[in-house]
TORTI-347717 format. One line per 8 residues: their letters; for each residue x, y, z of C-alpha. Coordinates in steps of 0.1 Angstrom, whole numbers. Example, Ala and Ser with C-alpha at 12.3 -4.5 7.8 and 13.67 -1.06 7.14 Angstrom:
BEGIN
AS	123/-45/78  137/-11/71
//
This chain:
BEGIN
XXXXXXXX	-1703/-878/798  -1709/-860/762  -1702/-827/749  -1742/-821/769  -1742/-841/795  -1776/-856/807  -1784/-828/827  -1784/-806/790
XXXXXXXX	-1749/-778/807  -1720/-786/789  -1689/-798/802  -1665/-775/821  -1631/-769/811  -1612/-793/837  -1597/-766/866  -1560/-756/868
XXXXXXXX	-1550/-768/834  -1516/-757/827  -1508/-743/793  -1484/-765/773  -1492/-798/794  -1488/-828/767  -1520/-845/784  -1539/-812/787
XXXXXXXX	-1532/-807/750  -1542/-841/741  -1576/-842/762  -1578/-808/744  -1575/-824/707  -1596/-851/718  -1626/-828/728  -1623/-810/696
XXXXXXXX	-1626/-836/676  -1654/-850/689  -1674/-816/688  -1659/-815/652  -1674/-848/649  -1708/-845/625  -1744/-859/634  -1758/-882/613
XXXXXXXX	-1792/-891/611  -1806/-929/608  -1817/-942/573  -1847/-929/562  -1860/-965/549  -1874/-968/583  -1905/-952/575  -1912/-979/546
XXXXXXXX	-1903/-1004/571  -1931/-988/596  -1956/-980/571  -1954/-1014/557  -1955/-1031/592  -1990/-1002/595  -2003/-1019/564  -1996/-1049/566
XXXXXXXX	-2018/-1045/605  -2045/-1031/585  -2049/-1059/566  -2047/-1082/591  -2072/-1068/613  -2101/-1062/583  -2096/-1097/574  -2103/-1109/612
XXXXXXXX	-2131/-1081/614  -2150/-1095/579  -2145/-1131/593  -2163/-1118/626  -2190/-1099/607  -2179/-1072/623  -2194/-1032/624  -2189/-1012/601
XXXXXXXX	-2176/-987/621  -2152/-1007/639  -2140/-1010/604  -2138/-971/603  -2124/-967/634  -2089/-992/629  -2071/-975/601  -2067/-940/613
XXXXXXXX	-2045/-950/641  -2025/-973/624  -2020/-951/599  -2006/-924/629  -1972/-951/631  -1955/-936/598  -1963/-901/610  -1952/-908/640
XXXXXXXX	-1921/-933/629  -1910/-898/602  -1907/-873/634  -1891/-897/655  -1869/-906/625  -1863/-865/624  -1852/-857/657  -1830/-884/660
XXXXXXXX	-1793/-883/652  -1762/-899/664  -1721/-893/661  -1689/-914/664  -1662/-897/676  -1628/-907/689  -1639/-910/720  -1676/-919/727
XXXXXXXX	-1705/-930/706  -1736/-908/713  -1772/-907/707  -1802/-877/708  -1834/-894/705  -1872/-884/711  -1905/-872/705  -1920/-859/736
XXXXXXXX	-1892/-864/762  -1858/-855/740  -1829/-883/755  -1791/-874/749  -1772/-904/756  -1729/-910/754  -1709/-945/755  -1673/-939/759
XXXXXXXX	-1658/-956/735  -1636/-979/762  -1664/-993/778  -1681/-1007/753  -1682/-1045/760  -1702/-1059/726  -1720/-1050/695  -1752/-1068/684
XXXXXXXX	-1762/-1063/646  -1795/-1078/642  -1818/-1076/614  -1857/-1092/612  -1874/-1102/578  -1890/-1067/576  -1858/-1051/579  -1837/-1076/558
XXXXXXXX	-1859/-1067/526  -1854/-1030/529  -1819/-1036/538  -1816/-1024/570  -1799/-1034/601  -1804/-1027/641  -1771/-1020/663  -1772/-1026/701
XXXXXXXX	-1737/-1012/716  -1738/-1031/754  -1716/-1019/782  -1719/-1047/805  -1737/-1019/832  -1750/-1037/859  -1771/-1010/879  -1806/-997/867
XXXXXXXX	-1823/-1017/837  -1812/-1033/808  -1822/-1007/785  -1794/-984/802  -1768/-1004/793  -1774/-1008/756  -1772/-981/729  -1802/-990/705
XXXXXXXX	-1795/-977/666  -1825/-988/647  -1819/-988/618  -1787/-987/601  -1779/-993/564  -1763/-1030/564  -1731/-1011/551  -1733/-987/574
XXXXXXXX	-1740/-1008/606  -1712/-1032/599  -1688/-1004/595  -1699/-996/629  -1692/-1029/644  -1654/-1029/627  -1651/-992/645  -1660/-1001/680
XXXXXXXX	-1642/-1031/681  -1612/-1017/665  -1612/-1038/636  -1579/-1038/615  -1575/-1065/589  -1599/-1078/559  -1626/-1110/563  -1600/-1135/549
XXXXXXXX	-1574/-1129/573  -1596/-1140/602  -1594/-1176/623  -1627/-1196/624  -1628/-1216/653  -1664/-1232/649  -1692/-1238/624  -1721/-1247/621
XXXXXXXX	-1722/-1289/610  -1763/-1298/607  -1755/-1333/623  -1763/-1318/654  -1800/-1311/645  -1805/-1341/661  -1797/-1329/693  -1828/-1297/689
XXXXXXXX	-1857/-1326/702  -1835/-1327/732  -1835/-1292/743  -1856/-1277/768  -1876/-1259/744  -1891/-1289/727  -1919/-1295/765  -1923/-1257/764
XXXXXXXX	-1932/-1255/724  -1954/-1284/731  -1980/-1272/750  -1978/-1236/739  -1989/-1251/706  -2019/-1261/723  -2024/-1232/738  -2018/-1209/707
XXXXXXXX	-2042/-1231/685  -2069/-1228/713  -2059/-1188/708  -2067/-1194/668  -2102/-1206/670  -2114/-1183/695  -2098/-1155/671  -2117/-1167/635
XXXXXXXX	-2151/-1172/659  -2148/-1211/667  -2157/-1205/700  -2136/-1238/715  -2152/-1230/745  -2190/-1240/735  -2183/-1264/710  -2146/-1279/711
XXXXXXXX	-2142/-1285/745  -2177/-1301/755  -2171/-1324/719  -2134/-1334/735  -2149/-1341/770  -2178/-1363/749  -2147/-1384/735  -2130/-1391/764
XXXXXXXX	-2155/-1401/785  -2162/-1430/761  -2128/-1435/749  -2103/-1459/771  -2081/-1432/795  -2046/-1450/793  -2042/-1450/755  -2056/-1414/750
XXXXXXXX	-2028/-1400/775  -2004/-1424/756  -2016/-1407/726  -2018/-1370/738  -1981/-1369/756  -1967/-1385/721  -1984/-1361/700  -1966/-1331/725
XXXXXXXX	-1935/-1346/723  -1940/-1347/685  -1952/-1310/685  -1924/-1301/707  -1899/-1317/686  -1906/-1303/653  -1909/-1266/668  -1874/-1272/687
XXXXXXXX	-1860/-1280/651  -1875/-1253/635  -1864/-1226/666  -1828/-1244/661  -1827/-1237/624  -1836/-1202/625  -1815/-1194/655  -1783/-1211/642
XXXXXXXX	-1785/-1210/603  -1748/-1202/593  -1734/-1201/628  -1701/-1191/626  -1676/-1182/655  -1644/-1162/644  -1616/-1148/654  -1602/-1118/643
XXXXXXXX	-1572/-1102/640  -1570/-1081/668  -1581/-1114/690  -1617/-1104/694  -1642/-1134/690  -1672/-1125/666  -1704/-1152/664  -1722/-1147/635
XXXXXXXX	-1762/-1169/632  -1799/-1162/620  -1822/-1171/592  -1849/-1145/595  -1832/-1128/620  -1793/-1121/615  -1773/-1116/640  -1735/-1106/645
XXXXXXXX	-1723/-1102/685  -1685/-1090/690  -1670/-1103/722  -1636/-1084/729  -1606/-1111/737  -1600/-1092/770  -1630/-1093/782  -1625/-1133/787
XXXXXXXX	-1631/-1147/825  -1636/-1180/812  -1658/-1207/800  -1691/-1224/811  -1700/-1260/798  -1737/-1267/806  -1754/-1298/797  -1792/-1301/802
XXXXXXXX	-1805/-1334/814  -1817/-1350/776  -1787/-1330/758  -1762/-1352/784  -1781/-1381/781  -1776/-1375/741  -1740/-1368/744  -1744/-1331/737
XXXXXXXX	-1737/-1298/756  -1742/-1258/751  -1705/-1237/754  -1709/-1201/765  -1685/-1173/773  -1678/-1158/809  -1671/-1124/801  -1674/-1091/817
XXXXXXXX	-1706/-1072/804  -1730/-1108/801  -1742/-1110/834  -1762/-1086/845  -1797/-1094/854  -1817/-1085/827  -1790/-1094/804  -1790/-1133/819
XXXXXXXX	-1822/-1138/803  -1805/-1133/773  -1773/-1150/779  -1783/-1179/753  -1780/-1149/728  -1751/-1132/737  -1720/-1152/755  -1733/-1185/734
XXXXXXXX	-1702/-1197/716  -1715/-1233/697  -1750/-1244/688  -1759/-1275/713  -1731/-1298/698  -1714/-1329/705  -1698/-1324/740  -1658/-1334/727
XXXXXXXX	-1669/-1304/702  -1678/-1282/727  -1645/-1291/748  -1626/-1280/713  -1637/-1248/711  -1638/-1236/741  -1600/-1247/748  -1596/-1225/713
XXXXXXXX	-1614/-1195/726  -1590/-1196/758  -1561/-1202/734  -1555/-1235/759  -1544/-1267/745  -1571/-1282/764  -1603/-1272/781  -1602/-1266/810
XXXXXXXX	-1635/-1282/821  -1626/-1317/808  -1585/-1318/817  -1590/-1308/856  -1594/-1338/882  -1625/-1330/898  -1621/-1335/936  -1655/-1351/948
XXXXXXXX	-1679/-1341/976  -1687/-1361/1006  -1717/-1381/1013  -1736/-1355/1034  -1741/-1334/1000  -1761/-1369/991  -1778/-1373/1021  -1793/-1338/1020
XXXXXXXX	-1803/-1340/989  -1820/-1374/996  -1836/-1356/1029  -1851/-1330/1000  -1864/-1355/975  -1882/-1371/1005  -1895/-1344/1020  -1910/-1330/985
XXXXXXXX	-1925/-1367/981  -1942/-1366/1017  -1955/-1332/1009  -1973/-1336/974  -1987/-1370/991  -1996/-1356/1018  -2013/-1326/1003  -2029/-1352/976
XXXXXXXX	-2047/-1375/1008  -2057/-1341/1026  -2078/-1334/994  -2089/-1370/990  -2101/-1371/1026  -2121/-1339/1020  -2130/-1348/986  -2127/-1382/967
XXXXXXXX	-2113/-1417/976  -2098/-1412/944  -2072/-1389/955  -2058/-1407/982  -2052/-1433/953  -2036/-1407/937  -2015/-1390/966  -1995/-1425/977
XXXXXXXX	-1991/-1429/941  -1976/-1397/939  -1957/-1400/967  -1941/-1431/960  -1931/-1418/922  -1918/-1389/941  -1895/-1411/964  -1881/-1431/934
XXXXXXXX	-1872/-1399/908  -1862/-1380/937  -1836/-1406/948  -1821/-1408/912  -1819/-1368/909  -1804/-1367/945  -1781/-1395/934  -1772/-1378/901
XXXXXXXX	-1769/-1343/915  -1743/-1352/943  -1720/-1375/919  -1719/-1345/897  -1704/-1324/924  -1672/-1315/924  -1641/-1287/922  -1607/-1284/913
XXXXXXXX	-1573/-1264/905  -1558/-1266/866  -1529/-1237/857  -1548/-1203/853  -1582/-1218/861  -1603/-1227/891  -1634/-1253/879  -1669/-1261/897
XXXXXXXX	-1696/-1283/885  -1730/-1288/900  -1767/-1296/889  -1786/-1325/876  -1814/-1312/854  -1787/-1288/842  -1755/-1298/851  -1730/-1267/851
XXXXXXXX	-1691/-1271/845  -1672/-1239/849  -1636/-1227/845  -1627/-1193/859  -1595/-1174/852  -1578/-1176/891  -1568/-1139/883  -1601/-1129/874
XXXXXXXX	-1621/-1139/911  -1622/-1106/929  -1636/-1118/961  -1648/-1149/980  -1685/-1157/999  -1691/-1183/1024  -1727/-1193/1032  -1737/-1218/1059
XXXXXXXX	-1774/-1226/1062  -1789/-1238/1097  -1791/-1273/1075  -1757/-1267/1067  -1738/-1266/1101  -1746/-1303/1117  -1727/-1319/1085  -1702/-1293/1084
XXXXXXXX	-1711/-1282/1048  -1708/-1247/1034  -1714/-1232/997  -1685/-1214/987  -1690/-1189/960  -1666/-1169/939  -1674/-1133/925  -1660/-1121/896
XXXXXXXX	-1664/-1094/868  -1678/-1119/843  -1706/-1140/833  -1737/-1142/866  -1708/-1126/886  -1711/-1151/911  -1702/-1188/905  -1708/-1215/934
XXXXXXXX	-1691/-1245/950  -1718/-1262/966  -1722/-1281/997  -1683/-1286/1007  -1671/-1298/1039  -1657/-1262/1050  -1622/-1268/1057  -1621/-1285/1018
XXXXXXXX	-1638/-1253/1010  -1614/-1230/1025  -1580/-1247/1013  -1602/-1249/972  -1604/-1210/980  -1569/-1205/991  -1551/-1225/968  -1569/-1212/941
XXXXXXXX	-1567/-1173/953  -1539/-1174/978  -1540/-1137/986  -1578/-1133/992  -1580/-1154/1024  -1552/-1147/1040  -1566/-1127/1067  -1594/-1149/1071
XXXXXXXX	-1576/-1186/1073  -1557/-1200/1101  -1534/-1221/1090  -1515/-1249/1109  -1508/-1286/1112  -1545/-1298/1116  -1567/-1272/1117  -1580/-1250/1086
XXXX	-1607/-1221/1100  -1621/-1188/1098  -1613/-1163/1123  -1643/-1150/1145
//
């Protein structure tokens, strides 16, 4: 804790220090300089940022209110309160103040409820140095200092400076990450190469962006007063009941996919403009990306667990994968939601490029995920997958000709339809998902890949698994199958092996961590089990 700890008492001389001790004397020079250390406050630019952001509202919301013919005292009644931000954005701006010492970063913050918080200075895992449009024009920078805290929220774990001058927040980031040499002398291990814009259609995001565009303009007119719901929608309805049904669907899924497409390529631009990933001097890996909004996250080399190919079903079928980071202070589970930010080492890239450069950010001459021989699971992994898919196809058919019995002939229609669809994707995603099964042993690393509609390829550091789980489902125990899953500091903290027969499972675990098992395994000429 700080100098005042949360609790507001100060910290206590430690009991039965011995006068002339070399560590008491140092912990003594320590705390004085950080309560020698000065508070500093946060740029004051702020408040043009907020009162611009206040105006800019205001503006916004008379030009909606005019199109709407609204009151004239709703007009009254918006500025005042959006005119309270600056006030309120100049106090908060006041009573907040932070300090780097040689020991800690800390941070007193608040209005109402005041909030003293203190990082040491060793456990911070990263440093995010963001900046939106607003921000960029006046110059101004937000810091987010992560410890990798995996209890409470994610707001807990991050120290949140907002806002920084650009110059001040990047001298920051080369303080807590112990930065010691000039820009030049740094090792760029990727870039940015826009020949892989062709792989943005083929990301997830293109479906989603899709149909939130239709949602969003349907948002629009009911905003300006078109009232889709009265005129729109009963005109649309008109069309297609005189309009032939298969071309209109034809029509409507290729305009998505268009939608989807062009939004994916914009979302790829802005998030990846000038990607660059470095390596500096002291061996810590530094990502740099962002049109509107910049962003520069420090990953410390140490901090490395390993590395985590993933290739989503249209970015393999393109040829192209994602490379992130397992490191220690990623995983926690807020922070997964953000993991694309964070522990993302390459754009969606060619896969060979993504092999590259994560054999350079393990300092291997190859990666790990692509030299290992993959040992392959048996043929009861396939068969319960193929038991899923057919059970998932008997139950939406089954539902469907429930409904078409109670309702409309032309359900049934629809249900065996269904059903049969079901049967045939469902086979080829069973069929896909066991082949891409599979786990092996190469020098420092243990690797495990599973998935279909994201197939996962992961190499942990064998040093780095701190601990071993093996689950077997009721489902599991008549093929002998169990999911084997390794814990570790880094990344989701826990990576699986999935449906392996359990004495393969066992001898993966004890090759791969020898010491961990030992007083679980027996070991002899033909038998490999767990003790009761």
């Amino acid at each position: 804790m700080s100098a005042r700890g949360r609790n507001g008492t100060a910290d206590s001389p430690q009991a039965g220090a011995v006068p002339g001790d070399p560590t008491n004397a140092a912990q003594s020079g320590a705390g004085r300089a950080d309560a020698e250390a000065a508070w500093r406050r946060l740029d004051p630019r702020i408040i043009a940022v907020t009162s611009t952001g206040s105006g800019l509202l205001i503006i916004t919301a008379a030009v909606i209110m005019w199109w709407r013919d609204a009151p004239w005292w709703l007009h009254a009644a918006v500025p005042p309160p959006l005119l309270c931000f600056p006030v309120y954005e100049w106090w908060r701006w006041l009573k907040t103040t932070y300090r780097l010492t040689p020991e800690r970063i800390e941070l007193r913050t608040g209005v109402l409820v005041r909030s003293h918080r203190s990082i040491p200075r060793h456990r911070v895992r990263s440093v995010d140095v963001s900046a939106n449009p607003l921000r960029r024009i006046f110059g101004l920078s937000t810091v987010k200092v992560g410890t990798g805290h995996r209890v409470g929220s994610a707001d807990n774990a991050v120290l949140t400076l907002d806002a920084l001058s650009r110059r001040d927040a990047e001298t920051l980031r080369q303080d807590l990450v112990r930065r010691t040499a000039v820009e030049e002398d740094q090792d760029t291990i990727g870039r940015i190469d826009w020949k892989w814009l062709r792989y943005a259609p083929l990301s997830s995001w293109a479906v989603f962006l899709g149909l939130s565009a239709v949602g969003g303009t349907y948002e629009v007119l009911d905003t300006v007063g078109a009232d889709p719901d009265a005129v729109l929608i009963p005109q649309l309805f008109s069309w297609l009941s005189r309009a032939d049904l298969l071309p209109v669907i034809v029509l409507g899924l290729l305009g998505l996919v268009v939608v989807g497409a062009c939004g994916a390529t914009g979302l790829y631009v802005e998030m990846w403009w000038d990607f660059r990933l470095l390596r500096e001097p002291n061996g810590a890996l530094r990502a740099t990306r962002g049109l509107f909004v910049t962003r520069s996250v420090t990953l410390e080399e140490e901090r490395l667990r390993g590395m985590e190919i993933a290739e989503p079903l249209l970015l393999r079928w393109g040829g192209g994968a994602y490379t992130y980071a397992v490191a220690s202070g990623t995983g926690s589970a807020e922070e997964e939601i953000s993991s694309y930010v964070t522990s993302a080492m390459l754009p969606p890239a060619p896969l060979a490029e993504a092999h590259r450069v994560a054999a350079a950010v393990l300092r291997e001459e190859e990666d790990p995920t692509a030299s290992v021989r993959l040992v392959p699971h048996t043929r009861h992994a396939l068969l319960r997958r193929l038991r899923w898919a057919f059970f998932t196809g008997t139950g939406l058919g089954g539902l469907l000709v429930l409904l078409g019995v109670l309702l409309t002939d032309v359900l049934i229609h629809i249900g065996w339809t269904t059903a049969l669809v079901a049967y045939a994707a469902g086979a080829l995603f069973a069929r896909d998902a066991a082949r891409s099964l599979g786990h092996g042993v190469t020098g420092r690393y243990l690797v495990t890949r599973h998935g279909s509609v994201k197939r996962r390829t992961i190499a942990l550091r064998r040093d780095g698994v701190i601990g071993w789980n093996v689950t077997q489902w009721a489902w599991h125990r008549r093929s002998g199958l169990c999911t084997l899953t390794a814990t570790t500091a880094g990344g989701r903290g826990a990576y699986d092996v999935k449906d392996v027969l359990m004495p393969e499972g066992l001898r993966f675990a004890d090759e791969s961590v020898p010491i961990l098992l030992d007083h679980f395994v027996t070991r002899g000429q033909d038998r490999t089990g767990t003790a009761p």
